[in-house]
C-alpha positions in Angstrom: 68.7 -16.2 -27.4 64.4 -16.1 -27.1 62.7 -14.1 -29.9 60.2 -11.6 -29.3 57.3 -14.0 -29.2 59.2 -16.4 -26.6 60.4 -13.7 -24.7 56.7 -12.1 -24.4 55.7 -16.2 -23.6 57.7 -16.8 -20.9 57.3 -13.2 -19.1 53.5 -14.3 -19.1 54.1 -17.7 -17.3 56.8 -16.1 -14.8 54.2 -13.7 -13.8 51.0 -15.8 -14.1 53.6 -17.8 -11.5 53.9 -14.8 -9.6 50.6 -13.6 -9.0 49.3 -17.3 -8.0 52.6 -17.3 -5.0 52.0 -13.6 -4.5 47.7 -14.4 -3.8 48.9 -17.6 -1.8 51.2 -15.5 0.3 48.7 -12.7 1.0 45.9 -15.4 2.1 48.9 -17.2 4.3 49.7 -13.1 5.7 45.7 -13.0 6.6 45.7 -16.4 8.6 49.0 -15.3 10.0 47.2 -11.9 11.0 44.4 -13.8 12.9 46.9 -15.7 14.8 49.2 -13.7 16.0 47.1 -9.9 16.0 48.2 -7.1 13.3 51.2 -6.1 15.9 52.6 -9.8 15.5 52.3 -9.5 12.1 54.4 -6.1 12.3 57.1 -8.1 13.9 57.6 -10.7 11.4 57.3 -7.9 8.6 60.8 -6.8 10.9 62.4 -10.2 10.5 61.7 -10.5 6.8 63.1 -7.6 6.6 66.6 -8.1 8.4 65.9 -11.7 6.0 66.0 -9.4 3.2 68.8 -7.9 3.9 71.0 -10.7 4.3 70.2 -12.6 1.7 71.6 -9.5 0.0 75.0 -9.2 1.7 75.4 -13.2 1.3 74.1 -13.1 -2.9 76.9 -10.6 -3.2 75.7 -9.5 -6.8 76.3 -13.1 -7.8 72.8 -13.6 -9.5 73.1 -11.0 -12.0 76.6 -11.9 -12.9 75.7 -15.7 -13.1 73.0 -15.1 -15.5 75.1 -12.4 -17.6 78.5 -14.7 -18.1 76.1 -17.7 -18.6 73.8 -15.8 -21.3 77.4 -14.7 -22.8 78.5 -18.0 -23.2 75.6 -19.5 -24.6 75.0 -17.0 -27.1 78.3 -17.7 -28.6 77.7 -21.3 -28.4 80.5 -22.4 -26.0 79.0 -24.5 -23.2 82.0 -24.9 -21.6 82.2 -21.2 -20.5 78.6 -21.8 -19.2 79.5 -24.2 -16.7 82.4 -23.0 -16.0 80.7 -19.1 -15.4 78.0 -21.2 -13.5 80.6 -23.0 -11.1 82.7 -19.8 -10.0 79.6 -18.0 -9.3 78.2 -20.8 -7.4 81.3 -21.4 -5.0 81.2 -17.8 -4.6 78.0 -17.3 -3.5 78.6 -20.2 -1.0 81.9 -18.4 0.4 79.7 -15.0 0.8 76.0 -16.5 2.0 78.3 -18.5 4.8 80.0 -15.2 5.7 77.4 -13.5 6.1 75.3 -16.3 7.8 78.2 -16.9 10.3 78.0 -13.0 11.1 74.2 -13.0 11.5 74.2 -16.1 13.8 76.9 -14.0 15.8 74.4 -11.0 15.8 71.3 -12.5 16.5 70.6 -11.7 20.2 72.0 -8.0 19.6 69.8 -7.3 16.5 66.7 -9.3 18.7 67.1 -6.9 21.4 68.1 -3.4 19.8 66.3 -3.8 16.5 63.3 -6.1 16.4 62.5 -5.6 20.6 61.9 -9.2 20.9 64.8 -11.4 22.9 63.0 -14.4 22.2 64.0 -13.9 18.6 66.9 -14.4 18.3 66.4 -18.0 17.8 64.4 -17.1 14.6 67.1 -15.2 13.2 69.8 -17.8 13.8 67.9 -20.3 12.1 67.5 -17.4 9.1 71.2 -17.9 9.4 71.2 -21.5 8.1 68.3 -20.9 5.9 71.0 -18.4 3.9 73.5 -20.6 2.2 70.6 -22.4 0.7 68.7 -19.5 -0.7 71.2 -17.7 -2.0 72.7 -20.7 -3.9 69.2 -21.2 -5.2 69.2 -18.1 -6.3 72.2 -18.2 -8.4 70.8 -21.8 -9.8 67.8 -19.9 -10.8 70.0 -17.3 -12.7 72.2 -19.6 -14.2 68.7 -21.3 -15.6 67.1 -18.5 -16.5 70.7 -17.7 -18.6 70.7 -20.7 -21.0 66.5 -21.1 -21.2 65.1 -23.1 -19.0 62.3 -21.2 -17.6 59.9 -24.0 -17.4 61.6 -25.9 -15.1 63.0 -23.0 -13.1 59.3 -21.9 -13.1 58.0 -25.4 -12.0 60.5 -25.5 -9.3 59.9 -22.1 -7.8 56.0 -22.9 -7.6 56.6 -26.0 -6.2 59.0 -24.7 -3.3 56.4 -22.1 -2.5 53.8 -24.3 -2.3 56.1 -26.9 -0.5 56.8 -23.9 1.9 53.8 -22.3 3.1 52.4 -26.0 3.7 55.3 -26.7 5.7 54.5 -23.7 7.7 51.4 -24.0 8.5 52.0 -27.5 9.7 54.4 -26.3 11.8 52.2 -23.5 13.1 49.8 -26.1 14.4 52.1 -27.1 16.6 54.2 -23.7 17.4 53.0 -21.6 20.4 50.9 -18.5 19.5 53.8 -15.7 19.7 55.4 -13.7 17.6 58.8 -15.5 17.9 56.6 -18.8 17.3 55.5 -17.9 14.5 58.5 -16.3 13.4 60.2 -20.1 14.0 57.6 -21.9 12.1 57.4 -19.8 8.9 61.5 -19.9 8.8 61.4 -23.4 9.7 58.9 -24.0 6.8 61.1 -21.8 3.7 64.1 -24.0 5.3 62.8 -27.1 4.2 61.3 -26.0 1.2 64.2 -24.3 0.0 66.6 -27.1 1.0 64.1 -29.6 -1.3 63.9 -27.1 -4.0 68.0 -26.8 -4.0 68.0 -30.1 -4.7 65.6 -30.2 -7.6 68.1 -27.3 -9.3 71.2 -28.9 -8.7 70.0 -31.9 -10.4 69.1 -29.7 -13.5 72.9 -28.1 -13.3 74.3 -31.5 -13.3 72.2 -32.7 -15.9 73.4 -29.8 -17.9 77.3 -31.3 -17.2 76.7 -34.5 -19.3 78.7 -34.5 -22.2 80.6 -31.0 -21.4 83.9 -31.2 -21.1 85.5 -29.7 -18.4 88.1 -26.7 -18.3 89.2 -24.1 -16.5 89.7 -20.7 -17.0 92.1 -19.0 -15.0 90.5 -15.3 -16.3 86.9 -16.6 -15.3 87.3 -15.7 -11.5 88.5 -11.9 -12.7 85.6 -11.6 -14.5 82.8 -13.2 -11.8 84.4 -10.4 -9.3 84.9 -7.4 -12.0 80.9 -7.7 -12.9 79.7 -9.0 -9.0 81.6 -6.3 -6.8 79.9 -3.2 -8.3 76.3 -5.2 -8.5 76.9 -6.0 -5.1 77.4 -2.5 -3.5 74.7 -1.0 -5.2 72.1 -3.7 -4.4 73.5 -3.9 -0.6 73.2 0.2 -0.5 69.5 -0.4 -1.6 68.9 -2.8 0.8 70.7 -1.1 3.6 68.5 1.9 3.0 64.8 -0.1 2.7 65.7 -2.0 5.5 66.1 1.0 7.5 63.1 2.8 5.9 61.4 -0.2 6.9 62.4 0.2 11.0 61.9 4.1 11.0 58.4 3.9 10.0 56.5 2.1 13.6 59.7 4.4 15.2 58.4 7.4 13.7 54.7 6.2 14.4 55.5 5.9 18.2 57.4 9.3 17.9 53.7 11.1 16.5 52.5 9.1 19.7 51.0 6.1 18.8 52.0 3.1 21.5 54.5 0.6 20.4 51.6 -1.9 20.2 49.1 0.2 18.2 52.5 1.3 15.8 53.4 -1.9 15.2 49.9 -3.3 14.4 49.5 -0.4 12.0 53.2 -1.4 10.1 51.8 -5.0 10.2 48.7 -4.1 8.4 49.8 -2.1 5.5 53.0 -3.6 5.2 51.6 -7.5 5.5 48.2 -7.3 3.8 47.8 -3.6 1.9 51.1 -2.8 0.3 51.6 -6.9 -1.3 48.3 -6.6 -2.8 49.3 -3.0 -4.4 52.1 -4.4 -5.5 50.8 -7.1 -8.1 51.0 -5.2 -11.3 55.0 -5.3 -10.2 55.4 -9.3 -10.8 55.1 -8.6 -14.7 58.0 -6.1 -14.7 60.0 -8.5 -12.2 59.7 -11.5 -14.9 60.8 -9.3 -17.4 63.7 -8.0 -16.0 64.9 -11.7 -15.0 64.4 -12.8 -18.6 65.8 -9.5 -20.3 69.1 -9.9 -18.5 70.3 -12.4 -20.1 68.5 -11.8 -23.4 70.4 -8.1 -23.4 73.8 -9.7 -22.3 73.7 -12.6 -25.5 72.9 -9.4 -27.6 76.4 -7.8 -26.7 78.6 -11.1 -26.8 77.1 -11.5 -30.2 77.6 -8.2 -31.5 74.0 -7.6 -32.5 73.8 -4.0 -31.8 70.8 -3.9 -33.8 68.8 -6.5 -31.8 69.7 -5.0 -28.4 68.5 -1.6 -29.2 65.0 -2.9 -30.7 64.4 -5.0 -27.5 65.2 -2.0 -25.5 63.4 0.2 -27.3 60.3 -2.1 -26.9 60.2 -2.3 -23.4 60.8 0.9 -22.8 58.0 2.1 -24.6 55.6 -1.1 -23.4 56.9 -0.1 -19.6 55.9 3.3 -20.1 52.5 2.8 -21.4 52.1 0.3 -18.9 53.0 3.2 -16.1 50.7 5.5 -18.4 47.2 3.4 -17.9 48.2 2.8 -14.6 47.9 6.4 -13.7 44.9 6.7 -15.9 43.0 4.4 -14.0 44.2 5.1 -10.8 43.0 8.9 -11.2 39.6 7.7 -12.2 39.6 5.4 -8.7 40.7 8.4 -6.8 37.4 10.4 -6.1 35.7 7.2 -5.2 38.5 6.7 -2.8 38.1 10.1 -1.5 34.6 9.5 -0.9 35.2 5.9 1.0 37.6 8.0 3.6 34.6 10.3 4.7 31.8 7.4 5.2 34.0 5.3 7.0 37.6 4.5 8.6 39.1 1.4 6.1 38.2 3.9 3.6 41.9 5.9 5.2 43.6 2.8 3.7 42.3 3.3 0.1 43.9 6.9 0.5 47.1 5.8 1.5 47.2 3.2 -1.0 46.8 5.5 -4.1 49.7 7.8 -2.9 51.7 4.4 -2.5 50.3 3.4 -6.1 51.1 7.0 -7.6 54.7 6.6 -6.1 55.3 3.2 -7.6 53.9 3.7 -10.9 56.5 6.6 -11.3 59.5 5.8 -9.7 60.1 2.8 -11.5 
């Protein structure tokens, strides 16, 4: 279990990690924009999405349940459990990434033509389908370390994949043609081989963890990885079911208020791309505190301490609600210069549309 000071500690390096990725990505969006045009950009904002959504039918809820079972155990001191809880959730997320991966590869030229609008690709989303396995099970690696404290390393890892990642991209977008589906290639191509290094890096830290554990097995441990993953699983894949399709209705209804498909998607590429990451910064804090209270919250109740999990629920309750509260303060002191930017010039029309999305996140979450 972290105490209040290493709780608040490591929230502030998982987001001062954040922001740095989150800056790196948006300057890597902006080169990507002047490559490929705003309505190229629209189309990889498509892919990423269908990327989104299958890397939430292959996690299959495992993440979450990984990093509860493994915060169980090692509050009550058994290490065993951990790796035990660790093993069944990473051979399940296997079984379900490869599913879904196989299904995807299957799909590819369908989705291409129907959904995205662009046959050439399909080649992009068939290599999504090998990048799957590998991301997912880094996910659940990341949970599982996140579970019994090592954020450091989990921090140093993600950074470095990142990094590793959008380098690897770019390299390959040297030598990619300037299209959309060759762009698509080289950015998948580039999170393939970063997230195959960094897989490695955390398997090593799971296997370090093995020495001097001794093995068991559990034969109620699989009963419990599916009684906590199934219902985690339907509700995240209902969530991403419906953003993915929020996400292709809105150049659909653009072209439908009779905007072309070019000048639709080249609008969807600019605020989804460039505008809505950058208003979505302050979110990185409340994303790193989630990840470390799940497993903070879940050694509470294997421990009994009743009094503990109410205080640290209490307190983020009440620090997420004043964060929301300033939020809105300052946003409503930025609005009338906002509505003054929208009648000198057209970019102002951005700053409009990013408060209402600003007002929108800061109270729905």
């Amino acid at each position: 279990m972290f105490s209040g000071r290493q709780i608040l500690k490591n929230t502030l390096l998982l987001t001062a990690a954040a922001l740095l990725l989150r800056f790196a990505s948006m300057l890597f969006q902006a080169h990507l924009a002047g490559r490929i045009g705003a309505e190229g950009l629209g189309a990889v904002q498509l892919l990423l999405s269908v990327s989104a959504f299958a890397t939430t039918l292959g996690l299959a809820g495992m993440r979450v349940a990984a990093s509860c079972l493994c915060a169980q155990a090692h509050g009550k001191r058994e290490p065993e459990q951990v790796q035990l809880a660790a093993a069944h959730c990473l051979g399940s997320v296997l079984v379900t990434s490869t599913l879904a991966a196989a299904g995807l590869y299957c799909a590819a030229p369908l989705l291409a033509e129907r959904i995205l609008h662009e046959p050439s690709a399909a080649r992009s989303l068939r290599l999504l389908a090998g990048l799957l396995p590998a991301g997912c099970a880094g996910l659940v690696l990341g949970g599982y370390l996140t579970a019994v404290g090592k954020v450091w390393q989990l921090t140093a890892i993600d950074a470095g994949e990142r990094v590793l990642g959008l380098g690897l991209s770019l390299l390959l977008l040297r030598f990619a043609p300037q299209t959309v589906s060759g762009a698509c290639f080289a950015l998948l191509g580039g999170e393939l081989l970063s997230s195959c290094a960094a897989d490695a890096a955390l398997y090593a830290l799971y296997r370090q963890s093995w020495r001097g554990v001794r093995q068991t097995d559990a034969p109620g441990m699989a009963r419990r990885v599916g009684a906590l993953a199934a219902p985690l699983a339907l509700n995240d894949l209902l969530r991403a079911a419906l953003r993915a399709l929020e996400q292709f209705l809105i150049p659909w209804g653009l072209t439908r208020a009779g905007a072309t498909r070019l000048g639709a998607m080249a609008a969807y590429g600019t605020v989804m791309g460039m505008v809505f990451p950058a208003l979505m910064l302050p979110s990185a804090f409340l994303y790193a505190l989630v990840d470390l209270l799940i497993p903070e919250l879940a050694a509470c109740r294997a421990q009994g301490r009743r009094e503990r999990l109410a205080s640290v629920t209490g307190q983020c309750l009440r620090g997420c609600c004043s964060l929301a509260l300033r939020r809105a303060c300052c946003m409503r002191w930025q609005s009338r210069l906002r509505q003054f930017c929208i009648r000198a010039n057209r970019p102002g029309g951005f700053c409009v549309c990013s408060r209402r999305w600003r007002w929108f996140y800061i109270w729905t979450r």
